[in-house]
mmCIF file of the C-alpha atoms, coordinates in Angstrom:
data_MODEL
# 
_entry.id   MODEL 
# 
loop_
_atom_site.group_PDB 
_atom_site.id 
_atom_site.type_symbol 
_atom_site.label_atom_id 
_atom_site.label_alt_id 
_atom_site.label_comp_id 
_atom_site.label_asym_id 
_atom_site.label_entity_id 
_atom_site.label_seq_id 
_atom_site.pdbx_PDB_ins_code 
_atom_site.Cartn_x 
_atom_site.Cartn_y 
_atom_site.Cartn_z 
_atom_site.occupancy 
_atom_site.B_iso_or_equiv 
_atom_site.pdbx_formal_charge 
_atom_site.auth_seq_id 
_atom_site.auth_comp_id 
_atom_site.auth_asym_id 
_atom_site.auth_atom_id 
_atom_site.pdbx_PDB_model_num 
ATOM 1  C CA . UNK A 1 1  ? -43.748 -50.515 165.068 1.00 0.00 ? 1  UNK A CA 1 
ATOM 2  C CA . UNK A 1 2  ? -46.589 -51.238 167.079 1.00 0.00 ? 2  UNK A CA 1 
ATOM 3  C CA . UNK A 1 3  ? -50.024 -49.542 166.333 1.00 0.00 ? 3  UNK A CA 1 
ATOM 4  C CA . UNK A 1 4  ? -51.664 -46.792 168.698 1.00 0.00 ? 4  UNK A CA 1 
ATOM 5  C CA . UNK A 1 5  ? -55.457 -48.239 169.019 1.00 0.00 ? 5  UNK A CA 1 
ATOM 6  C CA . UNK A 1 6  ? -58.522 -45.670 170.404 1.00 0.00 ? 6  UNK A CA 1 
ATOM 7  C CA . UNK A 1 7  ? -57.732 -47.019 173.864 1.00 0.00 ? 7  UNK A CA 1 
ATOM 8  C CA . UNK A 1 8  ? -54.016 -46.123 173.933 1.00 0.00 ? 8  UNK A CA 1 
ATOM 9  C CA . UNK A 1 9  ? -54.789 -42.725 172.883 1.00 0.00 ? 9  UNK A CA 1 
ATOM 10 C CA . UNK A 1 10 ? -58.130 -41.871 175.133 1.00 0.00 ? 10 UNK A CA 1 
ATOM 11 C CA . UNK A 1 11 ? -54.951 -43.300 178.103 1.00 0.00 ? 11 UNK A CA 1 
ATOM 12 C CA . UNK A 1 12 ? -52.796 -40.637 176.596 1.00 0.00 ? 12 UNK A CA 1 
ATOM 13 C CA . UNK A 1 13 ? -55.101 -37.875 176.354 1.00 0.00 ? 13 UNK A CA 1 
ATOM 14 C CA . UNK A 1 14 ? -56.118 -38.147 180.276 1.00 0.00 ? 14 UNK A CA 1 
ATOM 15 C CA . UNK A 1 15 ? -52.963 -38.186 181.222 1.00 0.00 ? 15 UNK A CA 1 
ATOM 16 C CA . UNK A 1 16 ? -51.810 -35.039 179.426 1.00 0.00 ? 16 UNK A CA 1 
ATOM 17 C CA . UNK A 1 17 ? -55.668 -33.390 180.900 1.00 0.00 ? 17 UNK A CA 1 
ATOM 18 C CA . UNK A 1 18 ? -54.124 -34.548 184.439 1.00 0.00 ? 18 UNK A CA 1 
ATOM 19 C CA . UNK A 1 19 ? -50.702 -33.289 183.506 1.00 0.00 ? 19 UNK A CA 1 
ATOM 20 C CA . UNK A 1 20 ? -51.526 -29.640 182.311 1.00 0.00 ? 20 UNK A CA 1 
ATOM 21 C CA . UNK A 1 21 ? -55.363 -29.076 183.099 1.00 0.00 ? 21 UNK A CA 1 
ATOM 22 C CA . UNK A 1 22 ? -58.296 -27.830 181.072 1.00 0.00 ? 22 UNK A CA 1 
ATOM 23 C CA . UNK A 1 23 ? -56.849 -24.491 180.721 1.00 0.00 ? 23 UNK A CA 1 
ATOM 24 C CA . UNK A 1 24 ? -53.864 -25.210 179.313 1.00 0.00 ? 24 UNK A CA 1 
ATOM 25 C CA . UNK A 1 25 ? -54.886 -27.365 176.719 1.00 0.00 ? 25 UNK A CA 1 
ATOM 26 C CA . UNK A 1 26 ? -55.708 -25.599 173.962 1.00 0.00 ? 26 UNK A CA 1 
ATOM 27 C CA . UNK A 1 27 ? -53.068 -23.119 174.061 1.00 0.00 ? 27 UNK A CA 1 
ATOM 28 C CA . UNK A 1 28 ? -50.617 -26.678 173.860 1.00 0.00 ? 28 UNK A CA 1 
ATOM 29 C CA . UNK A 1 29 ? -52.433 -28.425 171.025 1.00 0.00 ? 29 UNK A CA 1 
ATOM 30 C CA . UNK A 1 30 ? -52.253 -24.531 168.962 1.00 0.00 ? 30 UNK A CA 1 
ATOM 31 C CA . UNK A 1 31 ? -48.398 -24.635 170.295 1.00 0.00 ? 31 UNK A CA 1 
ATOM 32 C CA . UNK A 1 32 ? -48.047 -28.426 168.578 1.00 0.00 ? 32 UNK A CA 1 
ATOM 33 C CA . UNK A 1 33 ? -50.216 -27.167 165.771 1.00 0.00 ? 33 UNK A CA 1 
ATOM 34 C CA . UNK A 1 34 ? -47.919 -23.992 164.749 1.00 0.00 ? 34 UNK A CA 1 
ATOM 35 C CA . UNK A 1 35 ? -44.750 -26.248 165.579 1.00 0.00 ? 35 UNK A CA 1 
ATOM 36 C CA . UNK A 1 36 ? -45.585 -28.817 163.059 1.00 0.00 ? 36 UNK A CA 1 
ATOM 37 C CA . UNK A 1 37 ? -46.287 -26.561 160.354 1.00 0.00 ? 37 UNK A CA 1 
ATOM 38 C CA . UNK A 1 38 ? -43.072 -24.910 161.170 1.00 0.00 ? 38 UNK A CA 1 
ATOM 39 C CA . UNK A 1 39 ? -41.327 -27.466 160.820 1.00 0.00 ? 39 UNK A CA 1 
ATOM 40 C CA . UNK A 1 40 ? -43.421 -28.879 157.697 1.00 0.00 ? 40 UNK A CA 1 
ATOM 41 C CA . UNK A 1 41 ? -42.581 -25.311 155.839 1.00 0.00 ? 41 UNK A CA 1 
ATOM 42 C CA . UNK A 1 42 ? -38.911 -25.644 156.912 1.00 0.00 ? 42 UNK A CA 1 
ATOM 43 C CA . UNK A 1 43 ? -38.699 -28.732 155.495 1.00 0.00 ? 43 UNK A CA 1 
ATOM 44 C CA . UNK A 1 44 ? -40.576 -28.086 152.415 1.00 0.00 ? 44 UNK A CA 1 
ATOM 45 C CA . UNK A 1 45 ? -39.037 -24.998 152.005 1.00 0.00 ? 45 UNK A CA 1 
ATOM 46 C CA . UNK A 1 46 ? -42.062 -22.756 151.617 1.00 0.00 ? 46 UNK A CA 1 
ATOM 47 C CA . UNK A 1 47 ? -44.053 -20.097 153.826 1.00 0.00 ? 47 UNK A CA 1 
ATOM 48 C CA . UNK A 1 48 ? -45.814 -17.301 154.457 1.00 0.00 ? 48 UNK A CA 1 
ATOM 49 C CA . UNK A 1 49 ? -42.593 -15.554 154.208 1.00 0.00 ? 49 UNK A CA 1 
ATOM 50 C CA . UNK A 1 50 ? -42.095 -16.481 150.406 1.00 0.00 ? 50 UNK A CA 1 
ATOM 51 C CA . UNK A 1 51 ? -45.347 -15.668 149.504 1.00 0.00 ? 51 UNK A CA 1 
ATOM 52 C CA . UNK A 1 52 ? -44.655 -12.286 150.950 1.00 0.00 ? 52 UNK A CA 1 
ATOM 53 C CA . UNK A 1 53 ? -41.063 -11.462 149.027 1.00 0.00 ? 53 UNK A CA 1 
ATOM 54 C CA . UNK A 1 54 ? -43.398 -12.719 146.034 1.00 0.00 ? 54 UNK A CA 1 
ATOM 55 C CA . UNK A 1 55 ? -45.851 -10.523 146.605 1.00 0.00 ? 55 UNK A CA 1 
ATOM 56 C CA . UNK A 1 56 ? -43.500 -7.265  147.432 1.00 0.00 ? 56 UNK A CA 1 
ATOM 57 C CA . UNK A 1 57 ? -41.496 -8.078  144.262 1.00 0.00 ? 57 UNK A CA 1 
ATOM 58 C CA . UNK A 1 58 ? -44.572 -7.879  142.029 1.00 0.00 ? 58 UNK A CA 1 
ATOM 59 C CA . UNK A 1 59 ? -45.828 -4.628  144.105 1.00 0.00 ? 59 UNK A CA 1 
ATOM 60 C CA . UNK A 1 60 ? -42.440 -3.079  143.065 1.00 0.00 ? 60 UNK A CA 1 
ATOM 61 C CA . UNK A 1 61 ? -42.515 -4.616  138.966 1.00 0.00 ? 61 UNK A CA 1 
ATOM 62 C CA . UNK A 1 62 ? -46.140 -2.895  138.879 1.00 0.00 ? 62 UNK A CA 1 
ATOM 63 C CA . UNK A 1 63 ? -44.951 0.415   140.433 1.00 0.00 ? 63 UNK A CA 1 
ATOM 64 C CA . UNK A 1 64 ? -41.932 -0.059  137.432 1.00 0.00 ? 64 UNK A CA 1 
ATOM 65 C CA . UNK A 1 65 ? -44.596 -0.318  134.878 1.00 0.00 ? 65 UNK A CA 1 
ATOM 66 C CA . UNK A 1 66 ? -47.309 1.976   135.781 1.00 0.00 ? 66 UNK A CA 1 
ATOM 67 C CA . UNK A 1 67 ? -44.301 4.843   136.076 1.00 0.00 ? 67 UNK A CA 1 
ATOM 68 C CA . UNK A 1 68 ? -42.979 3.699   132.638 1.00 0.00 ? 68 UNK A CA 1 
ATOM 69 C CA . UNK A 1 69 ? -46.023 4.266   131.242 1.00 0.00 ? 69 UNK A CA 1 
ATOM 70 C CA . UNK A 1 70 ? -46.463 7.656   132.969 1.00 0.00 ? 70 UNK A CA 1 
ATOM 71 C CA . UNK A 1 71 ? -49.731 7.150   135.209 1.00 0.00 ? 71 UNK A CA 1 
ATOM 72 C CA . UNK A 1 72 ? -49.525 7.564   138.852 1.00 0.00 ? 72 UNK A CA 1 
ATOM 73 C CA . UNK A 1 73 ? -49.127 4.728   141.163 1.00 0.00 ? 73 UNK A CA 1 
ATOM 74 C CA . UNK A 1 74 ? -52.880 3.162   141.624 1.00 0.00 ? 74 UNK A CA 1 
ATOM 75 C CA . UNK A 1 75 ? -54.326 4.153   138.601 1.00 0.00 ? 75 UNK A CA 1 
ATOM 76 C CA . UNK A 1 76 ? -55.928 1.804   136.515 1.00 0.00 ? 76 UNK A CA 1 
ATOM 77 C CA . UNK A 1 77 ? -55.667 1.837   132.514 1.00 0.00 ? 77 UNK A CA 1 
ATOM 78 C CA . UNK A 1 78 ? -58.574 3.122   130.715 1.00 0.00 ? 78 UNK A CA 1 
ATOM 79 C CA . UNK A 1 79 ? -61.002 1.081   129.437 1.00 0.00 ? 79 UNK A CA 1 
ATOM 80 C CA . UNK A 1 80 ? -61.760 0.933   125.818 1.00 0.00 ? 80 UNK A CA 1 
ATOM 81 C CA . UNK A 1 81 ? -64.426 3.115   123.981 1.00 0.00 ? 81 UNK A CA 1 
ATOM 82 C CA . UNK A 1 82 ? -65.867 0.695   122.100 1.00 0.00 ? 82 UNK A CA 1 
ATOM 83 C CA . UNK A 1 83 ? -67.131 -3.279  123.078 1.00 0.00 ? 83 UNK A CA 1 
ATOM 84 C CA . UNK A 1 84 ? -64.891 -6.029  121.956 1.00 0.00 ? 84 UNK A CA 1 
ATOM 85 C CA . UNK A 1 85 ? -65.350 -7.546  118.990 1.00 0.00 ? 85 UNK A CA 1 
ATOM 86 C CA . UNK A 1 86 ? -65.062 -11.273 117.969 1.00 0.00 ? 86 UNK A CA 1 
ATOM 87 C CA . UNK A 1 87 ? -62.440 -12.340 115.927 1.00 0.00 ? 87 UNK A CA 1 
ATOM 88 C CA . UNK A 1 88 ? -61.929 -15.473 113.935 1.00 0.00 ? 88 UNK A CA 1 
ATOM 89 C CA . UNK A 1 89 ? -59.561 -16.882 112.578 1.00 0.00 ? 89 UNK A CA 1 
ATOM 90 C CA . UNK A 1 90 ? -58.723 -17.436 109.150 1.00 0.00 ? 90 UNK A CA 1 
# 
């Protein structure tokens, strides 16, 4: 396979300027852009969506717990009265 040189590509990138104009060119290189990653998380088989199923799941585990323990959703634990102490090991 034949390598694209700096020449081959400034030839390429005038011709897609002529082809779609000024104006038109950022909106198709953040087209490509989102297309490749697309297609990078389909392959992969990770995503924004995945993250987000991750992070409802743990929303709904925490709102398990905190009602287990019998504190209102959003409350935090109270802190301990006295400082922490060091402990070693014997």
């Amino acid at each position: 396979m034949p390598n694209i040189g700096p020449l081959e590509l400034a030839i390429v990138f005038v011709i897609v300027l002529l082809i779609f104009g000024p104006k038109r060119l950022p909106g198709l290189g953040r087209q490509l852009g989102t297309g490749m990653r697309e297609f990078k998380d389909s392959i992969t088989g990770s995503g924004k969506n995945d993250r987000d199923d991750d992070d409802e799941d743990y929303r709904d585990d925490r709102a398990k717990v905190e009602s287990a323990l019998g504190r209102p959703e959003g409350e935090k634990a109270p802190l301990a009265d006295e400082p922490a102490r060091e402990h070693t090991p014997r």
